[in-house]
C-alpha positions in Angstrom: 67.7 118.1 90.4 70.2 117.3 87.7 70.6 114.4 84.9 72.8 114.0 81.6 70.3 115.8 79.5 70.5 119.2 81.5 74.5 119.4 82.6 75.4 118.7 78.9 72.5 121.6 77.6 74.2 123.7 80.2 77.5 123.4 79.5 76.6 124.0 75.5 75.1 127.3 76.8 77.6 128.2 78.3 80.1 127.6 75.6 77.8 129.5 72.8 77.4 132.5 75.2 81.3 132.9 75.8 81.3 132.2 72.2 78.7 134.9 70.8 80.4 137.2 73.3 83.6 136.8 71.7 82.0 137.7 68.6 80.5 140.6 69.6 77.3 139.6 69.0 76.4 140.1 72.4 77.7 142.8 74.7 77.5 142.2 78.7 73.7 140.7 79.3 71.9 141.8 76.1 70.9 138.6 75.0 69.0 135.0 76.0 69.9 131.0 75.0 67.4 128.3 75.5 68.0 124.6 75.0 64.9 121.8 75.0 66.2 119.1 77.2 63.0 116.8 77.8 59.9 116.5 76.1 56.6 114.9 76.8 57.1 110.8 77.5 60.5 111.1 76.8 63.3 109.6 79.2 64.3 112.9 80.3 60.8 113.8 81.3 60.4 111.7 83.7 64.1 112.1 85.4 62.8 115.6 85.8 59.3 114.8 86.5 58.0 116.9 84.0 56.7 116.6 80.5 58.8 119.6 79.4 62.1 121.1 80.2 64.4 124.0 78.8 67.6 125.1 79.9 68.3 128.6 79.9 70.2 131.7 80.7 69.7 133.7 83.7 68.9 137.3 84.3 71.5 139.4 84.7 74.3 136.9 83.4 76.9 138.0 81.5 77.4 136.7 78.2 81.3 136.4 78.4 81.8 135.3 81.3 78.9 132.5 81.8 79.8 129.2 83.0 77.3 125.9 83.3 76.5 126.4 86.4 74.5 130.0 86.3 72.3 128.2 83.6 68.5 127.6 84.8 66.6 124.2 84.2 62.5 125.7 84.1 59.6 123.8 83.0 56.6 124.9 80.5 55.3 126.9 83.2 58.2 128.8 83.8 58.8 127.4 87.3 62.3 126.8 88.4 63.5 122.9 88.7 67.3 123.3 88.9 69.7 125.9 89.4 70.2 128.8 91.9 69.2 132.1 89.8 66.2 133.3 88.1 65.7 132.6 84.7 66.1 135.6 82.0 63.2 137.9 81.7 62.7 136.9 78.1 61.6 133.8 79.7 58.0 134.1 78.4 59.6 134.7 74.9 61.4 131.5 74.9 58.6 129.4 76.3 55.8 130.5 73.8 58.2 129.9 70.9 58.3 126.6 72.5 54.8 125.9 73.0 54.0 127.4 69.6 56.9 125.0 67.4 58.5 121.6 67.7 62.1 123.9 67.5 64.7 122.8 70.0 67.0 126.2 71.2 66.3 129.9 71.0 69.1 132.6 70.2 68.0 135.6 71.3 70.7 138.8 70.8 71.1 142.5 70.1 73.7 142.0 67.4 74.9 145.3 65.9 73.8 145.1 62.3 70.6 143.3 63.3 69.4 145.7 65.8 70.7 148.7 63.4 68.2 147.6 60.5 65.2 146.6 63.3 65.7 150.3 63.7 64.9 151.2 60.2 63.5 148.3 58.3 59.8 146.9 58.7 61.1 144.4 56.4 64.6 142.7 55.6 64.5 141.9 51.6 65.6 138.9 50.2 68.5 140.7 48.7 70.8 137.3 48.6 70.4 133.6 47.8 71.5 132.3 51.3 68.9 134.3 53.2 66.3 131.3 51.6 67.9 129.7 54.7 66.1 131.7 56.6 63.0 131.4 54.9 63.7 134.6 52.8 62.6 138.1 53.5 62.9 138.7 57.1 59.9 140.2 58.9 60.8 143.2 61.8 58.0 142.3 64.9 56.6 145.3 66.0 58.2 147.2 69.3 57.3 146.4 72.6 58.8 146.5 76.1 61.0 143.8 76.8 59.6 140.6 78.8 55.5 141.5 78.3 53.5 139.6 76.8 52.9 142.2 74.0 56.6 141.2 72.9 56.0 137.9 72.6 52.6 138.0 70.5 53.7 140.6 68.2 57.0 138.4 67.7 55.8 135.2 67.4 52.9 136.8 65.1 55.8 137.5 62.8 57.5 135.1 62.7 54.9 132.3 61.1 57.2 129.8 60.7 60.3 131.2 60.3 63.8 130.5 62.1 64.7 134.0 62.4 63.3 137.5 63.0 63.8 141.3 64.1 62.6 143.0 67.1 61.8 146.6 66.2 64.5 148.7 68.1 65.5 145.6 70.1 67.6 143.0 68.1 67.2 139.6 66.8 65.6 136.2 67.6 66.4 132.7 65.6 65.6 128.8 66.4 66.8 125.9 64.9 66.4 121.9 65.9 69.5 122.6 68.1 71.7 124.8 69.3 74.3 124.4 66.6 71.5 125.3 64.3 70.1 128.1 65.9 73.5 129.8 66.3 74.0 129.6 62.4 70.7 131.5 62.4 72.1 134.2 64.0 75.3 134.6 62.4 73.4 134.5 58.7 70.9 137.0 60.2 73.6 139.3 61.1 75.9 138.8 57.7 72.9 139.7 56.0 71.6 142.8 57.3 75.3 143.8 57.4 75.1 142.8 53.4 71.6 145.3 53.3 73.4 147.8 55.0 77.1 147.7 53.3 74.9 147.9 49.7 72.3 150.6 51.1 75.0 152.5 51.5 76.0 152.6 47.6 72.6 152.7 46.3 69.1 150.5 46.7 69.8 147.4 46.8 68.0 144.8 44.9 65.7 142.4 46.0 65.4 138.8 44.4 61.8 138.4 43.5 59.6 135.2 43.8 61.1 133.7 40.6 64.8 134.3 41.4 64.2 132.3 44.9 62.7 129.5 43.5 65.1 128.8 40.6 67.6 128.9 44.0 65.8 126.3 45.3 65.5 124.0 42.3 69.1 124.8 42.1 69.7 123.6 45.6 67.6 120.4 45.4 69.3 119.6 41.8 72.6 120.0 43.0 72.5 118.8 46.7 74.0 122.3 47.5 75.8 122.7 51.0 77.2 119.8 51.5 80.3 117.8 49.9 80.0 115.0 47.8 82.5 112.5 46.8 83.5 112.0 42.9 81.6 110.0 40.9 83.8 107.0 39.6 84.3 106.2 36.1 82.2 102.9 34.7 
């Protein structure tokens, strides 16, 4: 089975893996991507005669070296549609992020700094203005074995809402409304706890407190902060 949707979504996740590879945000197969190709009534749903679709890695598949085709079209049950290996054993992960948000792709890595401070950290403070991106202070999930449904409550418990968390002793998870997004996620999760721990190393760092982040906010919504704006002519 194959349509427009799912080759592009496979290439993308193919190109981000190689990408997040290069970064070193991944090393060998420590790590997942998922991309939402169809949804209920939509166009692509029926092509695939499903009401949900996701594209995703495989197990086993090496970050650096993936290419479109080892990437696995599944539907909401987990049941293979496309592709010739079997999807990554995070797959539960992925799918009850899914069924439990409207999101659109799943980064799932064990980035250095991330996974350092999952290790220590039940919480990642708000210790920086950008990290509002993320919805603030970052919440650490409680450990559990990889690919049990233990992992996925006691992660999607924590997250409530929020596009990014930390696996205790495991790494990092972040979402977005597409893949672009949810790769941004990721790379401002792990510049932040890199931040925590680059300033934890020279003292305790400060947190910005419920009053700080809002002015931010205001600020942001004032201002139209983050993107570029063209100067005002003269009357």
């Amino acid at each position: 089975m194959s349509a427009p949707q799912f080759d592009q979504a496979r290439r993308q996740i193919a190109d981000t893996c190689r990408e997040l590879a290069r970064r070193g945000l991944v090393l060998g197969t420590a790590g997942n991507v998922s991309v939402r190709v169809a949804r209920p009534g939509s166009a692509e749903a029926d092509a695939f005669g499903t009401s949900d679709a996701f594209a995703i890695t495989p197990t086993g598949g090496d970050f650096a070296t993936m290419e479109a085709h080892h990437v696995v079209l599944v539907d909401a049950d987990g049941h293979v549609l496309a592709g010739d290996l079997q999807p990554t054993s995070e797959l539960g992960l992925h799918l009850g992020l899914y069924r439990s948000s409207d999101t659109g792709a799943i980064v799932h890595t064990h980035a250095p700094m991330a996974t350092a401070v999952s290790c220590v950290l039940d919480e990642l403070p708000c210790i920086h203005y950008q990290m509002l991106a993320l919805g603030g202070a970052i919440p650490v999930a409680t450990y559990a074995t990889f690919g049990t449904q233990e992992l996925v409550r006691s992660v999607l418990g924590a997250m409530e809402g929020r596009p990014a968390v930390l696996m205790a002793n495991h790494g990092a998870l972040t979402h977005g409304q597409n893949l672009e997004i949810a790769v941004a996620h990721t790379l401002l999760l792990e510049w932040a706890c890199e931040m925590y721990w680059r300033a934890a190393s020279i003292g305790k760092p400060r947190a910005l407190d419920t009053e700080q982040q809002m002015a931010v906010i205001r600020q942001v919504l004032v201002r139209n902060y983050g993107t570029t704006q063209p100067i005002a002519e003269a009357d």
